[in-house]
C-alpha positions, 0 to 999 in steps of 0.5 A: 513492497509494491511499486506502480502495481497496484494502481492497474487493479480496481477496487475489487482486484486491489482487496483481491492482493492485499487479502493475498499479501496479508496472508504472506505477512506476519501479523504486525508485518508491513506493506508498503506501495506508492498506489493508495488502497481503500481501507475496507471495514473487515479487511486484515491490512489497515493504513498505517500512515505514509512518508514523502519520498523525494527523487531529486530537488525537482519539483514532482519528483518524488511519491508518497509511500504508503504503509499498511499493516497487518493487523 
């Protein structure tokens, strides 16, 4: 899981970790991070949907997690 990380890295340094952290993973394993990553063609890491996730009932109070899988 990665949390407000990866929205510091640009484009290249984004496909730099999750090349990285494909290579941690099991094929089929997840990764999951509220920074959207770009889905490059050739990359092993392809977007697997996401989920809303709400803190409290105020509004904006929540992020959308989203989901990565090895592939």
């Amino acid at each position: 899981m990665a949390t407000n990380v990866l929205f510091y890295y640009d484009v290249f340094e984004q496909a730099l970790a999750a090349a990285n952290v494909a290579a941690m993973l099991k094929p089929g394993g997840f990764l999951l991070s509220n920074d959207k990553l770009v889905d490059r063609p050739g990359g092993v890491m392809k977007s697997a949907g996401s989920t809303m996730v709400w803190y409290t009932d105020q509004p904006k109070a929540g992020d959308s997690v989203n989901w990565y899988r090895k592939q």
